[in-house]
C-alpha positions as CSV (number, residue, x, y, z in Angstrom):
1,X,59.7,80.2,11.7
2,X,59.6,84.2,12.0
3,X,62.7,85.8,10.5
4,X,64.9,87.2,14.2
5,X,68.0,89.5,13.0
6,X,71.5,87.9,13.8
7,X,72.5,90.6,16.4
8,X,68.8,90.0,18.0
9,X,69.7,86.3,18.1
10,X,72.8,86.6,19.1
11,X,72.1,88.9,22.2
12,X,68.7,86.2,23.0
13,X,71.2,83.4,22.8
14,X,74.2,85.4,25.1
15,X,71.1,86.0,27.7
16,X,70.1,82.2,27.4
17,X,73.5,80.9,28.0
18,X,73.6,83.5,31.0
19,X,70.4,82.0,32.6
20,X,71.9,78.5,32.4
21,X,75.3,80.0,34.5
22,X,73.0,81.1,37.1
23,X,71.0,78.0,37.5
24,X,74.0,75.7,37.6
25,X,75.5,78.4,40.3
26,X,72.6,78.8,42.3
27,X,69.8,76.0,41.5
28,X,72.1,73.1,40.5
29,X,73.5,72.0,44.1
30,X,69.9,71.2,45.4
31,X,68.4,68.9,42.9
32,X,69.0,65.5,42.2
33,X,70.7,63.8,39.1
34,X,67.7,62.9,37.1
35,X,65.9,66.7,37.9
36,X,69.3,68.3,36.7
37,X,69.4,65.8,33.4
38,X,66.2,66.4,32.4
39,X,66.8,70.9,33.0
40,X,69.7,70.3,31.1
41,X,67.9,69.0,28.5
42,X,64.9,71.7,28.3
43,X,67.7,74.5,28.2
44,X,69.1,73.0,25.1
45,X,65.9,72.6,23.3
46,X,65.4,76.6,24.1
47,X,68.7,77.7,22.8
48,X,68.7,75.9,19.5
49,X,64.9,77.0,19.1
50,X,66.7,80.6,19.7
51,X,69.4,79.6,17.1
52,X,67.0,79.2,14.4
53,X,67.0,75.5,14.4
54,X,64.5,73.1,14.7
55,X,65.2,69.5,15.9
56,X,63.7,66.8,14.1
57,X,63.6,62.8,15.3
58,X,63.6,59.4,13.4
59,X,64.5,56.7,15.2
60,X,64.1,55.9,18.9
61,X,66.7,57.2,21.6
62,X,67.8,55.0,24.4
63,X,66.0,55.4,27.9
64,X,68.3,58.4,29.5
65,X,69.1,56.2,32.5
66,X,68.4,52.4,32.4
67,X,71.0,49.6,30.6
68,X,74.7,51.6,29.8
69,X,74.3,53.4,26.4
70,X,76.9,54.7,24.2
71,X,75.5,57.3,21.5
72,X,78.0,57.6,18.3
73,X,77.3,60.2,15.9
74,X,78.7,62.5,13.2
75,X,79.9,65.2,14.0
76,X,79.2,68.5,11.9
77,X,78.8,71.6,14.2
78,X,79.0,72.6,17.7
79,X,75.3,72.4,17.3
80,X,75.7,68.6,17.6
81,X,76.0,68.7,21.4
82,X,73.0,70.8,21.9
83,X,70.6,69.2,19.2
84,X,71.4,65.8,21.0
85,X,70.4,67.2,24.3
86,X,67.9,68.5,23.6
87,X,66.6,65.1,22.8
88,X,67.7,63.8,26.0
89,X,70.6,63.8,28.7
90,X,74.0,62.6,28.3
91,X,77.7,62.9,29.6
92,X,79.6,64.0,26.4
93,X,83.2,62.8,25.8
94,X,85.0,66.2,24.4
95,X,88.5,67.6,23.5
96,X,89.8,69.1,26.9
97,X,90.4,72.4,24.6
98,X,86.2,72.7,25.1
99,X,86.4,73.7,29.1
100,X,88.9,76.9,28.1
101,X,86.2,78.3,25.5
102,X,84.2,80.8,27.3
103,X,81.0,80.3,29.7
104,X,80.3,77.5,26.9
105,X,83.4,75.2,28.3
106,X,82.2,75.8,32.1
107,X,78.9,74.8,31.7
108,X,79.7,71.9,29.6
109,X,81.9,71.0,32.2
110,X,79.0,71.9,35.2
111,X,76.7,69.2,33.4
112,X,78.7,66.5,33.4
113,X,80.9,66.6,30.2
114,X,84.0,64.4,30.9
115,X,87.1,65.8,29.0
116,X,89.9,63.8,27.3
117,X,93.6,65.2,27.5
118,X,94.4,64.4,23.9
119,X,98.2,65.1,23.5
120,X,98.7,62.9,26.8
121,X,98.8,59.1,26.2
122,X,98.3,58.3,29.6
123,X,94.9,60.2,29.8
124,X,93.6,57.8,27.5
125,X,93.4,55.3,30.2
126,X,92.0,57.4,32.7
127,X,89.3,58.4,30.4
128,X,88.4,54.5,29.7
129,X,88.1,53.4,33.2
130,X,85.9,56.6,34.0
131,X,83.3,56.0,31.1
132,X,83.1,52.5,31.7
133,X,81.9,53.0,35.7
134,X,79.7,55.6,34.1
135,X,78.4,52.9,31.9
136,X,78.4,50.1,34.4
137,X,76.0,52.2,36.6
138,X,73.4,52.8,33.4
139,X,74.0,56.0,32.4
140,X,74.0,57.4,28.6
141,X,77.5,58.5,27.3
142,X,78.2,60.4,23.8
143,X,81.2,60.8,21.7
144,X,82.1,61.7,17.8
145,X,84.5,59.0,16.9
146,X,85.5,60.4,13.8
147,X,87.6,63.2,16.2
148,X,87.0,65.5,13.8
149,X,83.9,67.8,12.1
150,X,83.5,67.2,8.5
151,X,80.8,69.4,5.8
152,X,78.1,66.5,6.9
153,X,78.5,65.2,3.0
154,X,80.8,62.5,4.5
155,X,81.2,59.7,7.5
156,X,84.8,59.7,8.4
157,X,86.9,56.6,10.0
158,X,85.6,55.9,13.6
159,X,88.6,55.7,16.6
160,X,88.5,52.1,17.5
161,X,90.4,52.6,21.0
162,X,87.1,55.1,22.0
163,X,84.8,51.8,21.9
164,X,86.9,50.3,24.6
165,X,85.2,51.4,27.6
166,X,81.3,50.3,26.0
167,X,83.1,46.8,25.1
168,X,84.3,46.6,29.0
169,X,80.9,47.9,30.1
170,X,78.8,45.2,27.8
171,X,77.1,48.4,27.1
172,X,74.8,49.2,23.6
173,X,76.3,51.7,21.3
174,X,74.2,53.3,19.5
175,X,74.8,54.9,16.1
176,X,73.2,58.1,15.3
177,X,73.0,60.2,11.7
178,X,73.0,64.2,12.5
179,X,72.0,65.8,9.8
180,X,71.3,69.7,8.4
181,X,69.3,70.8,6.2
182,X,67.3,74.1,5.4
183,X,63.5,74.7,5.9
184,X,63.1,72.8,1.9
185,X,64.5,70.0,3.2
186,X,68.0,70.4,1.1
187,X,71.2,69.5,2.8
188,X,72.8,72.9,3.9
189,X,76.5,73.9,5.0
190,X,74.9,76.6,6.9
191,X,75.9,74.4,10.7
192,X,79.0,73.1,9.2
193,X,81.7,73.8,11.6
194,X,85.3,72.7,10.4
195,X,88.6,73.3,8.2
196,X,89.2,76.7,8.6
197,X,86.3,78.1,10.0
198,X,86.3,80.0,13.0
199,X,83.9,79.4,16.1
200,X,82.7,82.8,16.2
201,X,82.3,82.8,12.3
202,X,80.3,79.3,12.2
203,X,77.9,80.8,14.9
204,X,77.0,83.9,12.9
205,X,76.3,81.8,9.8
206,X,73.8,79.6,11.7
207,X,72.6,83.2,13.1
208,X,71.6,83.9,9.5
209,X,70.3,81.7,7.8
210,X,66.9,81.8,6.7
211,X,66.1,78.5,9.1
212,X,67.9,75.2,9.4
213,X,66.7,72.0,10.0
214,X,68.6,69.5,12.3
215,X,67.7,65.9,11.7
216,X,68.9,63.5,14.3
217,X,68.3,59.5,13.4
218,X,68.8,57.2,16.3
219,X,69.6,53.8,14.3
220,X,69.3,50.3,15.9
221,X,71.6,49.6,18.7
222,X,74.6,47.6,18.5
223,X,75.5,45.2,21.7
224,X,79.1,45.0,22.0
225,X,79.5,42.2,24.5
226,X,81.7,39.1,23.5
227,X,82.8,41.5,20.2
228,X,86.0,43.6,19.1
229,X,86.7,46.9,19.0
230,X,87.3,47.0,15.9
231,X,84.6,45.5,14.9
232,X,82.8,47.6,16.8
233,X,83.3,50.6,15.4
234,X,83.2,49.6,11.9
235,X,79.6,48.0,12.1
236,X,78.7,51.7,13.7
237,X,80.7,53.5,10.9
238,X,78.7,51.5,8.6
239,X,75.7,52.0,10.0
240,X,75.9,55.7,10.0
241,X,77.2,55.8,6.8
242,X,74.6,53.9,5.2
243,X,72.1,56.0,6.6
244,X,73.5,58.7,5.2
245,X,73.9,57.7,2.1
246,X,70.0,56.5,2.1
247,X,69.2,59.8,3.1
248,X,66.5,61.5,1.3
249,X,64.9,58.3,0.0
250,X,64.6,56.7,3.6
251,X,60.4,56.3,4.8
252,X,60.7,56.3,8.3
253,X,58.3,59.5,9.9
254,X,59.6,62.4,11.0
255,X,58.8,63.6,14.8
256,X,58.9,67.3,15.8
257,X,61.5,67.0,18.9
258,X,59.1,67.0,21.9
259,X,60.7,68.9,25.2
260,X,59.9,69.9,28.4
261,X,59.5,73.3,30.1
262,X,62.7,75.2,30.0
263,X,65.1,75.4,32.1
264,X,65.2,78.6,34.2
């Protein structure tokens, strides 16, 4: 990977996130669901390429539209969201504090991010009902149930009550490992996006660093018909977490992310 400057990255990356605005403004309204889903998904595979980061796949994904799919992952950067589409598309579940951050919050909410009011009870609800119809009528969701970014060392508790809708779906959830490493192969905090660290801050370390390395493991699904919610998210905790912690000894081949042209 050729060494970019930061500000020569960061200006590439402020340019890509402009040509995605003006496709959603002027492009967006005449194609269909599945042509949008799968632009979406190009554009993301050319902005973390322009981040520095190549996306690397173990496991098999879920088909993008088919039986209802749940995707539960770690969550250790904003690169998360990205990395995962650029894999393939999905509605992502996110804090409704996302849609205020600029150009970044409108365009998550332009393809199809669905936001949850998290200081109102009662939005909780609204949020269940609306990801289960999405799940009903086959699409793929994705959430961090952990509701929180940790240094990708560790696998927090999973949010039970965020399983509900996939349970009233009969949907699959399926657990996924992110996670970052640099060009070696070594586990890096060079992504890592929490505690104090600023937005802006956790950008321009990506923006330097010599090359990082964003390993995304799709593990075997998990039906949750006839099961608890509880239950649920434990076995998909578990799963993650063992994965993690077999990280680095674990066989399974490692497959360049393939994408499509990019979006323009």
């Amino acid at each position: 990977m050729s060494r970019i400057r930061p500000p020569l990255r960061f200006l590439r990356i402020l340019a890509h996130l402009a040509s995605g605005a003006l496709t959603v403004l002027f492009l967006f309204p005449h194609l269909n669901a599945e042509e949008r889903g799968r632009r979406v998904t190009a554009w993301a595979g050319r902005l973390t390429r322009l981040a520095g980061v190549r996306v690397v796949l173990k496991g098999r994904p879920p088909l993008v539209r088919g039986q209802g799919a749940l995707i539960v992952a770690n969550h250790v950067s904003w690169l998360d969201i990205y990395v995962l589409h650029s894999l393939l598309f999905t509605r992502f579940i996110a804090k409704a504090e996302v849609r205020q951050w600029p150009l970044i919050g409108w365009l998550a909410q332009m393809t199809g991010t669905l936001f949850l009011e998290r200081t109102k009870k009662s939005d909780a609800a609204r949020m269940n009902q609306e990801m289960a119809e999405h799940l009903r009528s086959g699409e793929c969701l994705a959430l961090f149930p952990e509701g929180t970014t940790t240094d990708g060392s560790e696998v927090k508790a999973f949010y039970p009550s965020l399983f509900n809708p996939a349970l009233a779906a009969g949907a699959q959830v399926w657990p996924v490992l992110i996670r970052y490493l640099d060009m070696g192969g070594e586990p890096t905090l060079a992504a890592a996006y929490h505690d104090h660290t600023t937005l802006l801050q956790s950008v321009m370390r990506v923006l330097r660093s010599s090359g990082i390395q964003a390993e995304v493991n799709f593990l075997p699904p998990i039906s949750a018909s006839g099961g608890h919610r509880r239950e649920l998210a434990l076995a998909a905790e578990t799963a993650i977490r063992d994965a993690l912690a077999r990280a680095g000894h674990d066989t399974a081949p490692e497959i360049p992310a393939h994408r499509p042209s990019e979006m323009r």
